[in-house]
N, C-alpha and C positions, 0 to 999 in steps of 0.2 A: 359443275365441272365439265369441259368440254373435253368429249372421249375421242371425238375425231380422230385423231393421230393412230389408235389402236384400228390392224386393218378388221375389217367386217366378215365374218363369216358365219354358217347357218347356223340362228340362235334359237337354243332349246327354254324356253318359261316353266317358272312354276306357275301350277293350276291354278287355279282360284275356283275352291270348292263351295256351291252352295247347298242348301237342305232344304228346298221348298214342302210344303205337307206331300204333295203326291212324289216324291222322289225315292229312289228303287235302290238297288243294293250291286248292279250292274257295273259301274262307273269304277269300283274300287279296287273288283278284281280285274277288270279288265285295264286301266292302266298302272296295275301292282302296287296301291297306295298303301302309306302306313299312314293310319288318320282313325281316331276316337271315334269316327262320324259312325256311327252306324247305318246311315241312307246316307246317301248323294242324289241329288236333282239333275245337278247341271254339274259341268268341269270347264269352265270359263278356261280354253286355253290361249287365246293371243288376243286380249284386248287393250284399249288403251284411255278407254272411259275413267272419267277422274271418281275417283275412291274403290276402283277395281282395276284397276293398273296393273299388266302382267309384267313379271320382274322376273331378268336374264337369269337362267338357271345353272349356268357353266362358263369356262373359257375365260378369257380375259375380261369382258365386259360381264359378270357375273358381279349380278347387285344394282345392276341399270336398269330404270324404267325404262317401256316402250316410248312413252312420248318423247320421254328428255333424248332414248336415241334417236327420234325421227327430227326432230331438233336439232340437233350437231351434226348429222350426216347426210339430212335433205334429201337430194333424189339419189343418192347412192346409197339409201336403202328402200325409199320406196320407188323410184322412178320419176321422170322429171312431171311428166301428164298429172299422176298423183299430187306428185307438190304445188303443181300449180292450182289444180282442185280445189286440195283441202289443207292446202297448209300444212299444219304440222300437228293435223289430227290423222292417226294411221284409221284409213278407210273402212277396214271390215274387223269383222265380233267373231271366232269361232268357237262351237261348244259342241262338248257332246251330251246329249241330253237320256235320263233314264226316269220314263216314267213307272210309277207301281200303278199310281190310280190315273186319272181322265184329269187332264189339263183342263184350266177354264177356256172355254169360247171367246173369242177375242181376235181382233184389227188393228192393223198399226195405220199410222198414220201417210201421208207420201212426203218429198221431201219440203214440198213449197209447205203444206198444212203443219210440219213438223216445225220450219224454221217460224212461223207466223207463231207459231203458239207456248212452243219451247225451246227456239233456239238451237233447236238441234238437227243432224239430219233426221231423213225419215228412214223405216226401216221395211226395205224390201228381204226377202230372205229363200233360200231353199231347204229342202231336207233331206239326207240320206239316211234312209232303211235300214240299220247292221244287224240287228235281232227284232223279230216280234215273235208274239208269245201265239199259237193259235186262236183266233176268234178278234185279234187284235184290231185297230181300227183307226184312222187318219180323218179326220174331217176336215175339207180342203172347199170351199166355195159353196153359194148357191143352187140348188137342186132346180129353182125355180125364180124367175126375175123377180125383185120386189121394187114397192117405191120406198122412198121415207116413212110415208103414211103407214104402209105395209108393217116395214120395221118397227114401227112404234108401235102398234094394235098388237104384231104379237108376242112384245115384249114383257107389254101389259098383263098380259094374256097368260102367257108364259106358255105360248107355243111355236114360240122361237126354233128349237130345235127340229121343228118338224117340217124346216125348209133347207136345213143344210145338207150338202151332201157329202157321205158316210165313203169309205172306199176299204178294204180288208188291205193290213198291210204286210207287204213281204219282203225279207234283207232283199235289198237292190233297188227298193223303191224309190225313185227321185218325186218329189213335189216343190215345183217353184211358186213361188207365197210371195208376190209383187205387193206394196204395199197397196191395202183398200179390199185383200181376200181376207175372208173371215176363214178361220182356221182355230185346229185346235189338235194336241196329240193326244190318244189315247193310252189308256193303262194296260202297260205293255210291249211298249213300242222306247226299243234303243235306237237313238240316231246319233247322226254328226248333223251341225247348223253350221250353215256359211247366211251369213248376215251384213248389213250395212252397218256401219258402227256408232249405234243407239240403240238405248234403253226402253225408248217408248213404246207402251202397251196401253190399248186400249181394253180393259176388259168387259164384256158384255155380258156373261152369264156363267156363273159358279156354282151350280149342282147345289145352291143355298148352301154351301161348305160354312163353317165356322175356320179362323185362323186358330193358329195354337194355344190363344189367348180367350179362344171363346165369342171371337166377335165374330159379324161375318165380313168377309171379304169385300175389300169397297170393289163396287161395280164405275165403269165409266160408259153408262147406255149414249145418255147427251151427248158426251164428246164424242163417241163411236159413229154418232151418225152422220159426218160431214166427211167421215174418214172411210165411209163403205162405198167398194164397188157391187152395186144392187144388180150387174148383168148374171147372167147364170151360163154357163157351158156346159155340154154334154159330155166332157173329159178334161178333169184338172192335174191328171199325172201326166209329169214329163218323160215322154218314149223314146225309147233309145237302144240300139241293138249290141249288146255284153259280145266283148270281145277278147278272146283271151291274146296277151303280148303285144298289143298295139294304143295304145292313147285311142279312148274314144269322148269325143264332146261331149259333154254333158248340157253343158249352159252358157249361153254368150247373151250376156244383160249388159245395160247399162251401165251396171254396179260394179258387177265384178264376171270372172266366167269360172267354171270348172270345167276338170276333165277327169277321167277314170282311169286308172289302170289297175290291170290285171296279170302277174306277170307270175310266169317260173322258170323264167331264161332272161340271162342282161338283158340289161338297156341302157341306152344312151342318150341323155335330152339334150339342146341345144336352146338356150336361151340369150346366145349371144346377141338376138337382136331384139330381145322383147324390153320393153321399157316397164318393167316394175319387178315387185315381189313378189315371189312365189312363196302358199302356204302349201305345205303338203300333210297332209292325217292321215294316218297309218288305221284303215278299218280292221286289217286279217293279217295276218301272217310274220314273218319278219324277212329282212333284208339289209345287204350295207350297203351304204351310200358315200360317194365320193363325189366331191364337190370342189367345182375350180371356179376361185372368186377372183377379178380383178383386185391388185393392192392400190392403195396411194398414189404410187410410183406407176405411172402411164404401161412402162412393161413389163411391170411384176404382176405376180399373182399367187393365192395360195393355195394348197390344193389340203384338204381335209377330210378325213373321215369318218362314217357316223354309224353306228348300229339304229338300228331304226324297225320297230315293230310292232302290233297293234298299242292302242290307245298312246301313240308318237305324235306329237305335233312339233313340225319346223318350219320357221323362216325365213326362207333365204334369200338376202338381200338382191335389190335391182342388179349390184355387181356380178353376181353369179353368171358363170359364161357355159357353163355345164355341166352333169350329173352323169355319174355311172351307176346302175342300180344294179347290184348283185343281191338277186333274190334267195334264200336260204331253205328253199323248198318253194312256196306259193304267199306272194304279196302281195294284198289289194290295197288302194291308195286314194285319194282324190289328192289334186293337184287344184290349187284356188290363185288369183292375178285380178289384179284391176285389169 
């Protein structure tokens, strides 16, 4: 059924909660869930991957997949750049992720290697820091340049780990994860994920973990190795100077960009001239928000308001033309756009 005719305004999703073995207890209270689960891994909030579909949580279009609305309203909800892209697959994955134990080691693919082998894109990705536990730890790239050769001996070996490098991690942390860095989070460590919107992982190395079933975890070494960048840097966190009441950039990728805010006084965005959608995730605090979206009708428009506070995800269509953010004491936020 074609929802077009109902105007667009900013759409709240249910989660899509998963339970991998290392997943933490974080996730439940921090976006107030009522759920049997007793761990949560991930909280898959805006994707549009088929058989994880996030579906409209409120308002008129409450019960709409993501796809079927990128489908009936084209660039007027993501942007026309965007539609011309990708069609009418919605570009980026967000989660928030909570680990108890140590994620496996593992590389994704880029985008040409991704469509060559599964048709899909590839997944570039970043991370933002909201809790770690002391002693915590991020492993984000090579310590030391290798070749292929290299990778395979000490896979074999199984001293792999002793050329990644390791970084202590702390709420505010940004790491951008382009695809081809070998990466992994540590137990301990709550973040938000802004991603390109695919599933593919390549996994390299699993602490010999057993699954819940007693087997072990499949590994994908071979495939991992056409997909690694084997250069090494001497800093793989992305720096950037915290500012309080002012938008500060975080990331301008190919893929998509962030930006940060930090606020305990209004604000006013202006998105009148940007061509796409904005996601916004609510890391700290709370706030309302008021939203003015162009309607149908060339001079109409509707203006809506939203309570909005940690673990919030929204987003708000290409039509959006501005936001008022009345903070409620102190709100942190990232703001995600093709």
């Amino acid at each position: 059924m074609d929802s077009s005719s109902i105007p667009l305004y900013p759409l709240r999703f249910r989660p899509i909660l998963k339970q991998p073995i290392w997943g933490g207890k974080r996730i439940i209270s921090f976006k107030h869930l009522t759920t049997d689960a007793e761990t949560v891994g991930e909280s898959w909030e805006i994707s549009s991957l088929p058989g994880n579909e996030s579906i409209v949580a409120e308002g008129p279009l409450a019960g709409a997949a993501l796809g079927q609305l990128v489908a009936d309203y084209g660039e007027r909800l993501v942007g026309r750049e965007s539609l011309e892209r990708y069609g009418t697959t919605f570009p980026l994955l967000v989660k928030f992720i909570d680990a108890r134990s140590d994620l496996s080691i593992q590389v994704h693919p880029g985008d040409e290697l991704a469509r060559r082998r599964h048709g899909s894109l590839g997944k570039s990705e970043m991370w933002y820091v909201i809790e770690a536990e002391p002693g915590a730890q991020i492993i984000s790239g090579l310590s030391t340049p290798l070749t292929p050769q290299d990778y395979r001996k000490r896979v074999e070996e199984g001293s792999f780990t002793e050329v990644l490098k390791y970084h202590d991690a702390h709420p505010g942390d940004v790491f951008y994860l382009p695809a081809g860095r070998i990466h992994a989070i540590g137990g301990g460590v709550f973040l938000a994920e802004i991603q390109e919107a695919s599933d593919v992982t390549y996994r390299i190395f699993d602490y010999n973990r057993l699954d819940r079933d007693g087997r072990p975890r499949r590994l994908h070494t071979d495939w991992a190795e056409e997909a690694i960048d084997y250069r090494a840097s001497p800093d793989y966190r992305t720096r950037y100077r915290a500012r309080s009441n002012e938008p500060v950039e975080l990331l301008a990728t190919p893929h998509f960009g962030v930006t940060l805010y930090d606020l305990d006084r209004p604000q006013d965005c202006d998105y009148s001239e940007r061509d796409s959608f904005v996601i916004l995730l609510c890391t700290e605090g709370r706030s309302r928000l008021r939203v003015l979206c162009r309607d149908a009708a060339p001079a109409a428009g509707s203006l809506t308001e939203h309570e909005f506070c940690a673990g919030d995800t929204l987003l708000l269509p290409a039509t959006a033309q501005s936001m008022h953010i009345d903070p409620q004491g102190k709100v942190k936020f990232l703001e995600a756009y093709r």
